[in-house]
TORZATI-769402 format. One record per residue (C-alpha): x, y, z. Coordinates in pm, whole numbers. Layout:
% residues N
east_north_up
X_Y_Z
...
% end
This chain:
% residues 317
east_north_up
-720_-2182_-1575
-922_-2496_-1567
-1160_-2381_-1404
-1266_-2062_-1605
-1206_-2296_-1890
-1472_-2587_-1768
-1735_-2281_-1736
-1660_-2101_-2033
-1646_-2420_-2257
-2007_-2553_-2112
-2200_-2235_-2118
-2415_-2030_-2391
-2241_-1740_-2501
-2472_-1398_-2591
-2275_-1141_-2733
-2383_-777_-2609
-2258_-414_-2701
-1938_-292_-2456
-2031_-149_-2185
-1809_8_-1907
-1833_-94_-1542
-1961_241_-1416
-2242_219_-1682
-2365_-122_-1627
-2359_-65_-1270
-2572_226_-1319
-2826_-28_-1536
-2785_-241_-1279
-2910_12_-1020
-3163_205_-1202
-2937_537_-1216
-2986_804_-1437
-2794_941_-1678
-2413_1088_-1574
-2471_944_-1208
-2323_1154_-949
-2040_879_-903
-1859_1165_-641
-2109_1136_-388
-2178_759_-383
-1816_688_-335
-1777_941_-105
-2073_766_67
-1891_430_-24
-1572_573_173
-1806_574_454
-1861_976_449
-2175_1160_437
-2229_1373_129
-2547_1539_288
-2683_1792_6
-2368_1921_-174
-2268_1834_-500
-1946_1626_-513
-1667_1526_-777
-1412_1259_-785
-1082_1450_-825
-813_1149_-809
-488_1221_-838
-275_1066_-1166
56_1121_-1388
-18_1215_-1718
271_1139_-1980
294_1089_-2377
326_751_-2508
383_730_-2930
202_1071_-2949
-55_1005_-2723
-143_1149_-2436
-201_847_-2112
-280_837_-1755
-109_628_-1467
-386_672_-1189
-334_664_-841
-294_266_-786
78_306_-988
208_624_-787
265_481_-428
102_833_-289
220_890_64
-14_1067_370
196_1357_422
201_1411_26
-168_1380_-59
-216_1620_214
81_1887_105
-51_1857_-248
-434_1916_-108
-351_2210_95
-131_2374_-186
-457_2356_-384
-705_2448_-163
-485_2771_-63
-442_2837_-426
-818_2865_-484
-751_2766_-849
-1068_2490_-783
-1470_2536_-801
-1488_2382_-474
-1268_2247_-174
-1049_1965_-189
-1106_1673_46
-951_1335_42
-1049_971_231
-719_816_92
-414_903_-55
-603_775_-382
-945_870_-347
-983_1243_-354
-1275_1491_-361
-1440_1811_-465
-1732_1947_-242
-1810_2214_-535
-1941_2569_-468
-2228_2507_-685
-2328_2203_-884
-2186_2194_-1264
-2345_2031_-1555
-2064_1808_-1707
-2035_1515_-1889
-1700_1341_-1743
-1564_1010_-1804
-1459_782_-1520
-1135_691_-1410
-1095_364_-1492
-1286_419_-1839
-1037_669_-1945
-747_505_-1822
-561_343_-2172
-726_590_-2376
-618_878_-2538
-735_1142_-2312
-787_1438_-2506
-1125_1237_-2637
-1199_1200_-2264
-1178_1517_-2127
-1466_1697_-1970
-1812_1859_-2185
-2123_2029_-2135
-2239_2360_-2036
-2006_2375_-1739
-1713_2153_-1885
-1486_2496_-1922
-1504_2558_-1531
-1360_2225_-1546
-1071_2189_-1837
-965_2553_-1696
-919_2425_-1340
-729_2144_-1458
-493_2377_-1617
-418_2592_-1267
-388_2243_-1052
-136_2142_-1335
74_2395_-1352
84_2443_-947
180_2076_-917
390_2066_-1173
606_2321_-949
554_2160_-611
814_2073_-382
699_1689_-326
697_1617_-698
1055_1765_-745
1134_1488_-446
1001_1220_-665
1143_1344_-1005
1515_1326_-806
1407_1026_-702
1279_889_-1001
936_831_-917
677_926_-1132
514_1250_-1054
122_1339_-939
127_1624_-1240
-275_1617_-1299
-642_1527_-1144
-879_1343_-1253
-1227_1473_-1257
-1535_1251_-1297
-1871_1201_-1168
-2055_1514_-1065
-2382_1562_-883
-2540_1528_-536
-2633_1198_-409
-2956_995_-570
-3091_709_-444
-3086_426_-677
-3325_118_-712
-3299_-198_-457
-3116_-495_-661
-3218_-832_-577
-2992_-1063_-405
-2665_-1045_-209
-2391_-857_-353
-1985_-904_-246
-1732_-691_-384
-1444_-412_-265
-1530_-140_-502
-1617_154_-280
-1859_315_-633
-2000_-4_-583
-2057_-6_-237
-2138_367_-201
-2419_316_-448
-2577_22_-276
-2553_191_40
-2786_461_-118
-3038_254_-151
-3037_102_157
-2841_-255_-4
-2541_-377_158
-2218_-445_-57
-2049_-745_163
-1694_-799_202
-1548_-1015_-63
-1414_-1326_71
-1084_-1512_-8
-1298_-1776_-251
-1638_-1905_-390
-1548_-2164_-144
-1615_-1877_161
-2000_-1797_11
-2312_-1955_137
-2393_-2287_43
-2688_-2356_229
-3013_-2476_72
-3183_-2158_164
-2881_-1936_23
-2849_-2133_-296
-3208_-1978_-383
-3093_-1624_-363
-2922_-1448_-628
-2582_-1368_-534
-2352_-1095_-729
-1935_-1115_-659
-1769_-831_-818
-1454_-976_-927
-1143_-697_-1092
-863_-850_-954
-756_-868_-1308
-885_-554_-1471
-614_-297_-1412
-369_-531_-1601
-597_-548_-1883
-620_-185_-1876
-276_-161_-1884
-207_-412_-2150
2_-575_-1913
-15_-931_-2014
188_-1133_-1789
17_-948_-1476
-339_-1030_-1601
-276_-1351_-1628
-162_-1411_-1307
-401_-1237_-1171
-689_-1490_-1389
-493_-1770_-1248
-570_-1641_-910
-897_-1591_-993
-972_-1901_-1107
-808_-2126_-834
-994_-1902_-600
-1359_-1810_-730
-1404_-2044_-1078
-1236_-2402_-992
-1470_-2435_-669
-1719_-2300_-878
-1668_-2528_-1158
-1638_-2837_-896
-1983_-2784_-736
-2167_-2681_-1047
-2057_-3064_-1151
-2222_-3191_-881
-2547_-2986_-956
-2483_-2761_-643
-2492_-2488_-925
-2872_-2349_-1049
-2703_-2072_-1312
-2419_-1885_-1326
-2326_-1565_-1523
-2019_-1445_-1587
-1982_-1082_-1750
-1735_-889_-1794
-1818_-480_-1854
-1523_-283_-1960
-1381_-573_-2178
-1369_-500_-2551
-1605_-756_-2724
-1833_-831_-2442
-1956_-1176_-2440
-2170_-1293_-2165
-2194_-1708_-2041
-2451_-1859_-1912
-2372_-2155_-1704
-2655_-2374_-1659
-2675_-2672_-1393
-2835_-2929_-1698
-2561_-2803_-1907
-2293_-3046_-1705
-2438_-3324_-1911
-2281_-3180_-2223
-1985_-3331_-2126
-1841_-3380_-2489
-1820_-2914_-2506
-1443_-2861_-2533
-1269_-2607_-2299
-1272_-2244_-2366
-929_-2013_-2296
-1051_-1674_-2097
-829_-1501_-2392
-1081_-1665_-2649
-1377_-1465_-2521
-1263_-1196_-2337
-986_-998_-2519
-659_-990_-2297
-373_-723_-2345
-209_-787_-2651
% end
């Protein structure tokens, strides 16, 4: 990752408390306390929440790993059309849930609640690799919650398409995942241009009348004029995340090589030509959570030995 390396190596390194994704994005954003995460991604899935309350309610396999209770989310389970939509009518016709179940994807599902609920929940990819009896739902309203989770487990558990995937040995949809709560709130404007895929991300910017642009293939793809090297721009970059999640070591770093031939070796190339004003690299939801500051002067430094990625920001063991 020479790149990565070059970049890491030259920059100044501040070292701030761990933060998860969600939560700096709500900092970033201006959000309030337990955003209502449901209805910007909903909006981010290009649907219009309008005034109800919403709730992410993703579909995962829980299992037991050394004693310890872990999630495979929805990214892992292959989840066909025709099953998301068997498993969402089962529900729904059950009336076992505090609202109705609606889906945009086979992984990104929904509650449209009867009545808002005051919960603290923890987000999908925060929970995921932790135990999750410390991440289940709490607040005033967190037993409507843990008690519909029990009624959609135990109906799943006995549907028809997840005894077609035990025989087949696939790993079951045996839970949901519930996180996020509220009606949609408008957060503050960011400066700059943001790029990205995440549809949180993009739902939330949306809210507040931002855009989140397509990501493109490389750094190489951004602007580069004169004019666009004077605005701020923000690339949201998890190619590699999951794996870390995961503690799938071998995966995440092919997936920082990637990155870095792609995004941090162009990078790295015009920031040594003094193309580059500043760059930041972060990385919310890593333990240990350094952040580098890359500045153009700091090319000159050219004595600063290379940093490894796994130096600063701690990869699956």
């Amino acid at each position: 990752m020479p790149g990565l390396e070059t970049l890491l190596g030259a920059g100044h390194i501040d070292w701030a408390p761990a933060v998860e994704f969600e939560d700096w994005l709500a900092r970033e954003l201006g959000l309030p306390d337990e955003p209502p995460w449901g209805a910007l991604r909903w909006l981010g899935d290009g649907r219009d929440p309008g005034a109800s309350s919403w709730l992410c309610a993703d579909p995962v396999h829980l299992y037991f790993a050394q004693d310890t209770l872990c999630m495979a989310d929805s990214s892992d389970l292959a989840i066909g059309a025709d099953e998301a939509t068997a498993w969402i009518d089962a529900l729904n016709t059950s009336a076992t849930l505090p609202g109705r179940l609606v889906a945009t994807s086979p992984e990104h599902w929904y509650l449209e609640l009867d009545r808002p609920l005051l919960a603290r929940t923890v987000a999908l990819r925060q929970a995921s690799g932790r135990n999750l009896l410390t991440q289940l739902p709490e607040g005033p309203d967190a037993g409507v919650l843990r008690r519909a989770l029990n009624d959609v487990q135990t109906l799943l558990h006995q549907h028809a398409a997840n005894r077609a995937r035990e025989e087949s040995g696939r790993p079951t949809v045996n839970s949901l995942w519930f996180w996020g709560s509220g009606s949609l709130a408008t957060p503050s404007p960011p400066a700059g241009r943001w790029w990205g895929r995440d549809a949180v991300a993009r739902g939330a910017l949306q809210a507040c009348g931002h855009r989140l642009e397509p990501l493109p293939a490389s750094s190489i793809a951004l602007p580069w004029t004169a004019s666009a090297r004077q605005t701020c721009h923000v690339v949201l970059l998890e190619q590699a995340y999951p794996f870390m999640l995961r503690g799938e070591r071998a995966a995440w770093r092919a997936a920082m090589a990637e990155m870095d031939e792609q995004w941090f070796a162009p990078l790295a190339a015009r920031w040594r030509k003094g193309q580059v004003e500043n760059l930041v690299i972060d990385a919310p939801g890593y333990p240990g959570h350094p952040i580098v500051n890359v500045r153009r002067g700091d090319r000159w430094w050219f004595w600063r030995r290379r940093r490894h990625p796994s130096r600063l920001f701690a990869s699956p063991a």
